[in-house]
FIROBA-388004 format. One record per residue (C-alpha): residue in one letter; y, z, x negated. Coordinates in steps of 0.25 Angstrom, whole numbers, padded with zeros to 4 digits, always signed. Each point is the difference from the previous one (the first is absolute). Layout:
<atoms>
AYZX/...
</atoms>
This chain:
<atoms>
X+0048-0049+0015/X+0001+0011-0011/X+0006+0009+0008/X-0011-0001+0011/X-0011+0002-0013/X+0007+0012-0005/X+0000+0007+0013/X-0013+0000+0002/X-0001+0005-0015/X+0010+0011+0006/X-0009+0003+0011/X-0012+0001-0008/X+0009+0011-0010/X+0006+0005+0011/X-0015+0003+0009/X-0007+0006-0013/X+0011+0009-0005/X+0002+0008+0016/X-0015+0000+0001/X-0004+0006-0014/X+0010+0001-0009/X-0003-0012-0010/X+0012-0008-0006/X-0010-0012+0000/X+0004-0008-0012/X-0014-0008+0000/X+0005-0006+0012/X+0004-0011-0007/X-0014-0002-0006/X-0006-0003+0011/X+0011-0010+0004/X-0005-0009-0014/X-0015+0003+0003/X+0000-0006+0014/X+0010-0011-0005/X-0011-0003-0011/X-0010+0001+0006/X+0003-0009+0012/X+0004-0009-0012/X-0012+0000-0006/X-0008-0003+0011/X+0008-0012+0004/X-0003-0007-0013/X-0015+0004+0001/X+0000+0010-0012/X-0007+0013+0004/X+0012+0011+0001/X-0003+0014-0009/X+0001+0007+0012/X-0014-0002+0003/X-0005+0007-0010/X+0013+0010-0001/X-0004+0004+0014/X-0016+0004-0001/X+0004+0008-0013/X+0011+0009+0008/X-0009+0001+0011/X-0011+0007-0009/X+0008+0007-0006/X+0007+0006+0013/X-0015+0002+0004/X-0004+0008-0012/X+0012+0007+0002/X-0003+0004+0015/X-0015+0003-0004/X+0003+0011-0010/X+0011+0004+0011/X-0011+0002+0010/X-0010+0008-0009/X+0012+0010-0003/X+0002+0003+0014/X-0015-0001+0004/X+0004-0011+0011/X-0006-0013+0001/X+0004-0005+0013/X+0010-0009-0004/X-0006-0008-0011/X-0007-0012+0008/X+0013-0004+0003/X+0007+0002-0012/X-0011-0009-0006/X+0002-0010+0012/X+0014-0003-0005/X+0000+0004-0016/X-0014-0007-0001/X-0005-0009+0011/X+0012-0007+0003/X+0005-0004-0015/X-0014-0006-0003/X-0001-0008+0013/X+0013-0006-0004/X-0003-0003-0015/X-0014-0007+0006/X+0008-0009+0009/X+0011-0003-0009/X-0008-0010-0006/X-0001-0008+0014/X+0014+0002+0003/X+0008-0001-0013/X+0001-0017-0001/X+0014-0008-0001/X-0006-0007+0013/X+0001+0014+0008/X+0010+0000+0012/X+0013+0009-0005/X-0001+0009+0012/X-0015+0004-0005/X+0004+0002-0013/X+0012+0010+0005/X-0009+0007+0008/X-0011+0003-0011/X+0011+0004-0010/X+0006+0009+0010/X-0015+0005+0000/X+0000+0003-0015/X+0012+0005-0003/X+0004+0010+0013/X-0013+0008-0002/X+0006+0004-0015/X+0012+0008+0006/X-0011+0011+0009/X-0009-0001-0013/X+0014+0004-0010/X+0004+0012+0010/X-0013+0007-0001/X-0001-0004-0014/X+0013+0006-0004/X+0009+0005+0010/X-0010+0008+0009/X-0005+0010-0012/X+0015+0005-0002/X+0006-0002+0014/X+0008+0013+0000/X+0006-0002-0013/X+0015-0002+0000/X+0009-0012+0000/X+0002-0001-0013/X-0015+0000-0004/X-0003-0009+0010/X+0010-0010-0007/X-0005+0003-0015/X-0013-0004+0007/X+0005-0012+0006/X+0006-0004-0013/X-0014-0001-0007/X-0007-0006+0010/X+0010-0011+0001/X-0001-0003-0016/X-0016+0000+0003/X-0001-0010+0011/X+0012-0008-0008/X-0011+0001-0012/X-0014-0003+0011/X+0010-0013+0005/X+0001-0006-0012/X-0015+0003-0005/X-0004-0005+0014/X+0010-0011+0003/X+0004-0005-0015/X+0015-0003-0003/X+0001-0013+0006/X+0010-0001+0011/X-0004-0008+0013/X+0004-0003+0014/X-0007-0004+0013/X+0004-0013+0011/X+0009+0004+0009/X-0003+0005+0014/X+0008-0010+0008/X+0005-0014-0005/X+0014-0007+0004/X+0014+0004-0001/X+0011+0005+0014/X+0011-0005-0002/X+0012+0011+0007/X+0015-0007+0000/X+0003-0001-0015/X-0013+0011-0006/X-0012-0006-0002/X-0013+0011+0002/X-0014-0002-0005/X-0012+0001+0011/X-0005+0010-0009/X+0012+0009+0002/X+0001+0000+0014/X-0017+0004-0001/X+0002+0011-0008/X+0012+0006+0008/X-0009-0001+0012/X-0011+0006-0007/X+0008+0012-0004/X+0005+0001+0014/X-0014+0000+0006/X-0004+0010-0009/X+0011+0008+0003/X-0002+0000+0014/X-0016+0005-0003/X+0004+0011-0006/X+0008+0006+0009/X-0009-0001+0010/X-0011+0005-0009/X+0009+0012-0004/X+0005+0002+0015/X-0012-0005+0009/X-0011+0004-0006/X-0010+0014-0004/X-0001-0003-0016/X+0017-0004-0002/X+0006+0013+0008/X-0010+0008-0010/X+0005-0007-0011/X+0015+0003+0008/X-0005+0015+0000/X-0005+0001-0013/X+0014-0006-0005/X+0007+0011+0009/X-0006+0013-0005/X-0014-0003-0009/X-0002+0016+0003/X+0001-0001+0014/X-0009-0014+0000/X-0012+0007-0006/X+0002+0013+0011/X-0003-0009+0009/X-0012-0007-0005/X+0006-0014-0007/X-0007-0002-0012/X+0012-0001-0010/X-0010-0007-0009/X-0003-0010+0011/X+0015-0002+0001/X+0001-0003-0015/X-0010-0008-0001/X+0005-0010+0013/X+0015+0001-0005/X-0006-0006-0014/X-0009-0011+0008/X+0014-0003+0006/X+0007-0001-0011/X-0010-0009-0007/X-0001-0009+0010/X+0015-0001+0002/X+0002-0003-0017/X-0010-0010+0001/X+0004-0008+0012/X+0014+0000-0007/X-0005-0005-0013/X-0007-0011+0009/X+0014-0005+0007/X+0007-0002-0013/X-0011-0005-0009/X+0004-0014+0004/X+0014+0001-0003/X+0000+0007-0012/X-0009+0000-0013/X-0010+0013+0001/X-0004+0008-0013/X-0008+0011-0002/X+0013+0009-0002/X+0009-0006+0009/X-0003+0009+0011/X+0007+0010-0007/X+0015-0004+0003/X-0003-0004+0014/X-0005+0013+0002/X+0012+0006-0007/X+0009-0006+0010/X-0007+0003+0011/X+0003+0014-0005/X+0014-0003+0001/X+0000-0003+0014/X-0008+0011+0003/X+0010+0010-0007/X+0011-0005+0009/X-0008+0009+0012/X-0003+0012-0010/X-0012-0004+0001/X-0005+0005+0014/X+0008-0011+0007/X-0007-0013+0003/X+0012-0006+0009/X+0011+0003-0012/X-0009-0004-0009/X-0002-0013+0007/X+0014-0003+0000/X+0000+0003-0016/X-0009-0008-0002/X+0007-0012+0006/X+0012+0003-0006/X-0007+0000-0012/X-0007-0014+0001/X+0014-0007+0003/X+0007+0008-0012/X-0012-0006-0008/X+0001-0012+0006/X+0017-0001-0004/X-0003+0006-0014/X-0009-0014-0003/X+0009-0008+0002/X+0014+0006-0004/X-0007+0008-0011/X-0015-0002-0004/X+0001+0006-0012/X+0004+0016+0007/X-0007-0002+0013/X-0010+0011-0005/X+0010+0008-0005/X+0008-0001+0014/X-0012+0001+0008/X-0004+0013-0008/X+0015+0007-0002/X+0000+0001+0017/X-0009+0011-0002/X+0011+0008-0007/X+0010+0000+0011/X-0009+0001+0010/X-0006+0013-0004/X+0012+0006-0006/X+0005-0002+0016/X-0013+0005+0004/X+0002+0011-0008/X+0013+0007+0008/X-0007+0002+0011/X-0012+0006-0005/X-0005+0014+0000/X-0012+0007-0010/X-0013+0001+0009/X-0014+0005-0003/X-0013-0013-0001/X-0005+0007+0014/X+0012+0000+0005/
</atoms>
């Protein structure tokens, strides 16, 4: 079950590292912020995502309004402020009649979907749109910072109490001598079934091969009219939505703190080192691989199970390493 969690982690890293370059630390962050906030919800306390997400949006707003007066063009703003502005407010007016202990869970999953994916669009233009030319290693020193100010805006937001949510699924199946948790067997279908949606978001549809193109050659994307910008801003919308949904499947079968998404995230990161980074498929596998070796580390040795989980890296890349060659950020 961890496995499944940290390859959709993986993919997350994976998709936003071909499309713009970004080692996305934060991807952990919004892991813990749709955990929480789901968490919140189900025991009828008013999550800090509501009012985390009107604030983000006007500031993206200001941000686009000064964008537009330098440039003289206007034509873009109504929907900047339909996403940045209108959405937000509508959903911190309806938070009041949906936020309750009596609300069915599936609601509560879908408004905190609502509140926490639209932080991932809202961070890119924020951040990363301003300085997307800059190298790699710039665009790590910058996702360094923002992950120690969204672990900072968590624990001002959410507090430092731990919580969890009720499973998704009650009951046990029972297979030969191993007992599995309903719950296990819904998160690994869940993984699957967003697995299976984006590959065919990615190979069936207009939006997915741009991201594919932009992921090839970002040069070649803008020669022929793909809005690198837009891609960007959709690979980060992704990436949020995958983190949070992620955060939701483990909630109720581990205790979630405001900083806890950190080391998931970290090991999702493993996985996705074992496919370079540009390789969802090996990452996959790595990711697997690294979910049962956590799994063995428990219970044989609890007390090293980071340490082992964490010290896979330095094989992994030091074989990486043999066969690679220097090559320029375009290229």
């Amino acid at each position: 079950m961890n496995g499944a969690i940290y390859a959709l982690l993986g993919l997350a890293l994976v998709l936003v590292f071909v499309v713009t370059r970004v080692i996305f630390i934060p991807q952990g962050e919004f892991v813990a912020f749709g955990a929480l906030t789901l968490a919140f919800m189900v025991n009828g306390r008013m999550p800090g995502t509501v009012l985390m997400l009107p604030i983000v949006g006007l500031l993206v707003f200001l941000v686009e309004t000064v964008s537009c007066w330098r440039s003289g063009n206007w034509s873009g703003l109504g929907k900047t402020a339909a996403w940045t502005l209108v959405l937000p407010i509508g959903l911190y007016l309806l938070a009041p009649y949906i936020v309750s202990d009596k609300t069915s869970l599936w609601l509560n999953v879908i408004f905190s979907l609502a509140l926490v994916v639209p932080l991932g669009p809202m961070l890119y233009r924020l951040v990363y749109q301003p300085v997307a030319e800059a190298s790699v290693l710039v665009l790590l020193i910058i996702s360094v910072a923002v992950h120690f100010a969204m672990l900072g805006l968590g624990l001002v937001f959410f507090g430092a109490e731990g919580w969890r949510t009720p499973p998704f699924m009650q009951g046990e199946v029972q297979m030969g001598p191993v007992t599995w948790s309903a719950q296990t067997f819904f998160v690994l279908g869940t993984c699957a079934a967003l697995i299976i949606a984006l590959w065919v978001f990615f190979g069936r549809t207009l939006y997915g091969r741009a991201l594919r193109a932009t992921a090839v050659n970002r040069r070649g994307a803008r020669l022929v009219g793909i809005s690198t910008n837009m891609s960007g801003s959709l690979t980060f919308t992704l990436a949020a939505a995958i983190g949070a949904l992620s955060g939701m499947l483990i909630a109720p079968v581990t205790t979630v703190y405001y900083d806890t998404g950190f080391l998931i995230g970290l090991k999702g990161f493993v996985a996705a080192i074992f496919g370079g980074l540009i390789s969802y498929p090996v990452a996959a596998v790595g990711a697997i691989f690294v979910g049962v070796l956590e799994a063995f580390s428990s219970f044989w040795a609890s007390a090293y199970k980071e340490v082992i989980v964490f010290t896979l890296i330095i094989p992994v890349l030091l074989w990486r390493s043999f066969g690679s060659h220097h090559t320029d950020d375009e290229e």
